[in-house]
DSSP file (Angstrom, degrees, kcal/mol; ACC not computed):
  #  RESIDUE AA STRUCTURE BP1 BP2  ACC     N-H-->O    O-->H-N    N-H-->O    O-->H-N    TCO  KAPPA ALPHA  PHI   PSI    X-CA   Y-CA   Z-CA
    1    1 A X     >>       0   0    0      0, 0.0     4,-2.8     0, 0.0     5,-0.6   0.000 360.0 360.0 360.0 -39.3    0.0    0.0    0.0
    2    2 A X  T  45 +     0   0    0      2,-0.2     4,-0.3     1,-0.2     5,-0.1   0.695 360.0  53.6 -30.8 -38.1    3.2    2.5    0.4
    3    3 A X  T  >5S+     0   0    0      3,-0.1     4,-2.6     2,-0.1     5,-0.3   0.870 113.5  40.0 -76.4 -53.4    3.7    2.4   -3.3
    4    4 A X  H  >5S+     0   0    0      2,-0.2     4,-2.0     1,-0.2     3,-0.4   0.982 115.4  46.8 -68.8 -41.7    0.1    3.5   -4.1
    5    5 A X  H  X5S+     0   0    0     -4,-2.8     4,-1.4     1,-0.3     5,-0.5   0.829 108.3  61.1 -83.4  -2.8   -0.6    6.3   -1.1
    6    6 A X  H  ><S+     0   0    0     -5,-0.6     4,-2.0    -4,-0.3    -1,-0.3   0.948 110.1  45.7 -68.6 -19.3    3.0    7.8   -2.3
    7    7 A X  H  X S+     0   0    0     -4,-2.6     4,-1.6    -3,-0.4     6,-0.2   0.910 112.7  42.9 -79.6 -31.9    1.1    8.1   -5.5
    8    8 A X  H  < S+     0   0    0     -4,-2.0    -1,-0.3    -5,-0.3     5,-0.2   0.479 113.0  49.9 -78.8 -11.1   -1.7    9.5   -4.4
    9    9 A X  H >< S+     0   0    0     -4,-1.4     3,-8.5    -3,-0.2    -2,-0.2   0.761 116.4  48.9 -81.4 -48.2    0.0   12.2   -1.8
   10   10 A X  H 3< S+     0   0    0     -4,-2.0    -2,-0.2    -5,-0.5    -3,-0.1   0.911 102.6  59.5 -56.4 -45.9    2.3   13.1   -4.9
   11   11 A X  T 3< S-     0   0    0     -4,-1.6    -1,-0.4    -5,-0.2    -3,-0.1   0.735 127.4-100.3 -50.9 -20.0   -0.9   13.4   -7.0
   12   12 A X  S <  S+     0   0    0     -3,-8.5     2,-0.4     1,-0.2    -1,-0.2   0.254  79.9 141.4 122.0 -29.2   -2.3   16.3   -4.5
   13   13 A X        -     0   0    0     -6,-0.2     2,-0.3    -5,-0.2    -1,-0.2  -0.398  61.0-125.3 -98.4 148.2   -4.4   13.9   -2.8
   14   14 A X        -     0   0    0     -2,-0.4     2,-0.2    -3,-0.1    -1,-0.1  -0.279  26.1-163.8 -84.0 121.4   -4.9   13.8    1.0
   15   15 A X        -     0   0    0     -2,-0.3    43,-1.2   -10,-0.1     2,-0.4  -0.589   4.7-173.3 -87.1 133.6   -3.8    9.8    2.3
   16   16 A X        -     0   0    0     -2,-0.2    44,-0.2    41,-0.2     2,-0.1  -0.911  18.7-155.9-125.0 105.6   -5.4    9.3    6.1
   17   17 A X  E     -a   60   0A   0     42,-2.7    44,-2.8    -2,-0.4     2,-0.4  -0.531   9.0-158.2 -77.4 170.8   -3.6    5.4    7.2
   18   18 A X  E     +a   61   0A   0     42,-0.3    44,-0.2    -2,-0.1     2,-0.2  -0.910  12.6 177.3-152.7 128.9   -5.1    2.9    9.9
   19   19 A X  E     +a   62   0A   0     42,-2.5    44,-1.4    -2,-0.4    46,-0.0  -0.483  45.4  27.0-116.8-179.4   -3.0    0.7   11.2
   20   20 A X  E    S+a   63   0A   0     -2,-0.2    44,-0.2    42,-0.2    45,-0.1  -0.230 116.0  27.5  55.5-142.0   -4.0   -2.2   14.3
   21   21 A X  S    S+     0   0    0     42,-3.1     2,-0.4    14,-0.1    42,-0.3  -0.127  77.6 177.0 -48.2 129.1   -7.5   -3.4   14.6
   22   22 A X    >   -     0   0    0      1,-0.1     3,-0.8    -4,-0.0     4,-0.3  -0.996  20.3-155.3-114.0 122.2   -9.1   -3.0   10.3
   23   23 A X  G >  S+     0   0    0     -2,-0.4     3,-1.1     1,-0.2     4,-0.2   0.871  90.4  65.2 -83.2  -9.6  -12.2   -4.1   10.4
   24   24 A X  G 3  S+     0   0    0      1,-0.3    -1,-0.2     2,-0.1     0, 0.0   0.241 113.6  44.1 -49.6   4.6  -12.2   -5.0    6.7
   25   25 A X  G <> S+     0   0    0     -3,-0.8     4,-1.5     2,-0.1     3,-0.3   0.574  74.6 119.0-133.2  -8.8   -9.5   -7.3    8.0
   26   26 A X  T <4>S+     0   0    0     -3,-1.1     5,-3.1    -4,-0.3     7,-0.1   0.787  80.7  43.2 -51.0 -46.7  -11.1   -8.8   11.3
   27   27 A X  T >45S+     0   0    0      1,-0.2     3,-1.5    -4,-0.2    -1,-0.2   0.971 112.3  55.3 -73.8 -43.2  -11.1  -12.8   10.2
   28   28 A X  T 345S+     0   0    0     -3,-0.3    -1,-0.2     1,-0.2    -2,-0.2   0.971 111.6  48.7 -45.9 -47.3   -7.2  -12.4    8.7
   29   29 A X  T 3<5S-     0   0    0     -4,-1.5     4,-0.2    -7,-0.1    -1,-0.2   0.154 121.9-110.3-113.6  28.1   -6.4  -11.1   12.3
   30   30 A X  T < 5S-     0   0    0     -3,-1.5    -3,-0.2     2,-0.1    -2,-0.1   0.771  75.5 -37.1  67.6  58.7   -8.1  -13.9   14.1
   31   31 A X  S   <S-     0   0    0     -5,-3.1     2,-1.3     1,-0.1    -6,-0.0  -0.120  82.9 -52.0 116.6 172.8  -10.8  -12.0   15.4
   32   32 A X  S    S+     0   0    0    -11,-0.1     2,-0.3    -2,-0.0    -1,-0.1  -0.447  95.1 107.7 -75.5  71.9  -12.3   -8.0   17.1
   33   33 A X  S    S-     0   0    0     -2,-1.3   -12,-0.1    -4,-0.2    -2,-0.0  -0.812  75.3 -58.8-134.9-163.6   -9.4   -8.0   19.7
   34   34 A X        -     0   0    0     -2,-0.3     3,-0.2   -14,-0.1    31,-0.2  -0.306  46.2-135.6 -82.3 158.1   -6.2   -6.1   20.1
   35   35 A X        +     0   0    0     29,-2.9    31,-0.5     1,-0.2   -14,-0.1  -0.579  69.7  17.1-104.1 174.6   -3.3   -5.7   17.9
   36   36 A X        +     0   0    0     -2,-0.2    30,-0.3    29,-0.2    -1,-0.2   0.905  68.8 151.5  91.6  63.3    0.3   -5.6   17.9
   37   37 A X        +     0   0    0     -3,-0.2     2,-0.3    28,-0.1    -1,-0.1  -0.089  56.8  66.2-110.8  29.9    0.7   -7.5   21.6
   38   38 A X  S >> S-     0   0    0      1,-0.5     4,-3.3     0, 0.0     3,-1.3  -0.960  90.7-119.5-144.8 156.6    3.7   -8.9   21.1
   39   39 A X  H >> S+     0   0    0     -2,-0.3     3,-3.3     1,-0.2     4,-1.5   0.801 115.3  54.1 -56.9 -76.3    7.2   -7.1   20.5
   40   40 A X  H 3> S+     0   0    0      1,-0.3     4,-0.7     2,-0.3    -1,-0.2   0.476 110.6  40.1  18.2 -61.2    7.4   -8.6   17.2
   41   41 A X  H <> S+     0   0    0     -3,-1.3     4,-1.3     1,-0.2    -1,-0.3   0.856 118.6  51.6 -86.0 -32.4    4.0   -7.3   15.9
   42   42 A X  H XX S+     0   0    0     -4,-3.3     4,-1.9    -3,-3.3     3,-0.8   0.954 105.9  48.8 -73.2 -38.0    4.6   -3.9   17.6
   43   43 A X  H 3X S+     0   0    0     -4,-1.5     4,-1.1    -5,-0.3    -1,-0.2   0.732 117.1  54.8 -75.0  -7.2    8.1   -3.3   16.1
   44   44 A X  H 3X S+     0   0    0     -4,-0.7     4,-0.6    -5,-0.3    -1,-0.2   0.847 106.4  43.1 -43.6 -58.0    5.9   -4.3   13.2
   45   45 A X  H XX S+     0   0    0     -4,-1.3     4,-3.7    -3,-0.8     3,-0.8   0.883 109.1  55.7 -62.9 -74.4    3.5   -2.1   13.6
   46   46 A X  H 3X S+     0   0    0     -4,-1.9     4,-3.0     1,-0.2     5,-0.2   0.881 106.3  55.4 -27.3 -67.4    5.9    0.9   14.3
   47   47 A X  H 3X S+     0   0    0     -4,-1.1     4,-0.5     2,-0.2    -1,-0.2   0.688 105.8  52.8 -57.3 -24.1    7.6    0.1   10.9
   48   48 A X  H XX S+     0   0    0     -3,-0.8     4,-3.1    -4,-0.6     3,-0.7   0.972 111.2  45.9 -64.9 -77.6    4.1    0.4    9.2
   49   49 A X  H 3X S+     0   0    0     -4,-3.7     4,-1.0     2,-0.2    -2,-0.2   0.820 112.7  46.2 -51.2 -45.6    3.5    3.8   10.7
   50   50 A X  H 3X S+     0   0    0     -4,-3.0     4,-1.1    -5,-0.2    -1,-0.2   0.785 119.5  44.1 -46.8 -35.6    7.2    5.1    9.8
   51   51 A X  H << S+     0   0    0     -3,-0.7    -2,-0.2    -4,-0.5    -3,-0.2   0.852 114.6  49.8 -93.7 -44.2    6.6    3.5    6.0
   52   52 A X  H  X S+     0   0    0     -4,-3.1     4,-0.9     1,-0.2     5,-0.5   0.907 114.7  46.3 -67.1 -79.3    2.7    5.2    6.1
   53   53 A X  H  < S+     0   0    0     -4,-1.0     2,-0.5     1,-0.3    -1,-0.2   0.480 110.8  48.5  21.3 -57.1    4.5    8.9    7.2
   54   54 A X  T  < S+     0   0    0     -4,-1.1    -1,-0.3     1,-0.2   -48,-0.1  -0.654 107.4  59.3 -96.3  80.9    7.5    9.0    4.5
   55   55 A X  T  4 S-     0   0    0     -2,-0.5    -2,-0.3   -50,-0.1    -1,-0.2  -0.045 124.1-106.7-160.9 -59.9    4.7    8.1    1.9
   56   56 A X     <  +     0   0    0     -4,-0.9    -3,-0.2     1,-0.3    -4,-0.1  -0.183  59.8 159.0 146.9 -45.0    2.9   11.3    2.9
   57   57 A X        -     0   0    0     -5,-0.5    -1,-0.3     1,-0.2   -41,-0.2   0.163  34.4-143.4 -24.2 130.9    0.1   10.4    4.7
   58   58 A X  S    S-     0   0    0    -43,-1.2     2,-0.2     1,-0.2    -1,-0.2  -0.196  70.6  -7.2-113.1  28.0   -1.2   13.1    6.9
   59   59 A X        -     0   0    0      2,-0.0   -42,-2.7   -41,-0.0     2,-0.4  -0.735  57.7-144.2 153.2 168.0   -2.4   11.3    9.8
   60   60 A X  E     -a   17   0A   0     -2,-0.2     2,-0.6   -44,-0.2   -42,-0.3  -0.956   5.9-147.0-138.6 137.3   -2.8    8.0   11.0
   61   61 A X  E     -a   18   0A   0    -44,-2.8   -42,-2.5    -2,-0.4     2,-0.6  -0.909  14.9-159.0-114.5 162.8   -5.4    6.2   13.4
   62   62 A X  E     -a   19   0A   0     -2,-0.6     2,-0.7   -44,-0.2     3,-0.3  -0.913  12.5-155.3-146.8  86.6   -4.1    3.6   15.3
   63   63 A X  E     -a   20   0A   0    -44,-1.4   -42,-3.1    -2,-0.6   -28,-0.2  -0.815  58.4 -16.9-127.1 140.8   -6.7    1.1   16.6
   64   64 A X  S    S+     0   0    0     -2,-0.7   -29,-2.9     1,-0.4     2,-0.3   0.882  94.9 141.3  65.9  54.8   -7.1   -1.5   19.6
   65   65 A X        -     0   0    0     -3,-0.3    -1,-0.4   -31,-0.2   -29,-0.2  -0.797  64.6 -86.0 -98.2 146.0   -3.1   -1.1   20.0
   66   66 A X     >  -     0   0    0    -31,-0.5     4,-1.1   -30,-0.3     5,-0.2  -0.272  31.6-133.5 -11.1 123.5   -1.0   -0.9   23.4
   67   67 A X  H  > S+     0   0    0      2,-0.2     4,-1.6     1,-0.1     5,-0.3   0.872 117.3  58.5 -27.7 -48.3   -0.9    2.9   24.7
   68   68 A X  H  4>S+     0   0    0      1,-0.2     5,-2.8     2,-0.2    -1,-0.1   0.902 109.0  41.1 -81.5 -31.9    2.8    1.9   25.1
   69   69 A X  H >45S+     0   0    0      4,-0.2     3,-1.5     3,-0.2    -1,-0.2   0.940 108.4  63.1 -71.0 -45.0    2.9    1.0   20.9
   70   70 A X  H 3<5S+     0   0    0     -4,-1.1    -2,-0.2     1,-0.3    -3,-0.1   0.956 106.7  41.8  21.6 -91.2    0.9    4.0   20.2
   71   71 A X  T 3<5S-     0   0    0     -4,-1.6    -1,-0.3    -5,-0.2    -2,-0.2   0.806 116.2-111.6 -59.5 -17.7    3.7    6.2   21.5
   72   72 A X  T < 5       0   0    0     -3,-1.5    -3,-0.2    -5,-0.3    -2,-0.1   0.764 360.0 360.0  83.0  25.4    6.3    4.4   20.0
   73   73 A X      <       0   0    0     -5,-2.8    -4,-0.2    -4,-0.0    -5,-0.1   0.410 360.0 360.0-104.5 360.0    8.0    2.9   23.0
């Protein structure tokens, strides 16, 4: 998805990402509960948001994550 919203920032147009819980995504990600609970999936996670950010995107929402992944710790 990095490839496409850099094309679409370049293009003028405004990118919002969502990362953690998607709900378009719920059965892939074995169900409504929270994401990124293990370091692994957070340092995942993290990388997502860093990759969403130099793309362009001009915010991000960040759902049913750790406060402590959230912040970036």
């Amino acid at each position: 998805m990095v490839n496409t919203i850099r094309k679409l920032t370049e293009a003028g147009l405004p990118v919002m990402g969502h990362l953690g819980l998607t709900p378009q995504h719920v059965h892939r990600l074995g169900g409504m509960r929270q994401q990124a609970r293990n370091d692994e999936a957070a340092q995942e996670l993290i990388l997502d948001a860093l990759a969403l950010e130099d793309a362009g995107a001009f915010a991000l929402v960040l759902e049913a994550i750790p406060d402590s992944v959230a912040k970036g710790k």
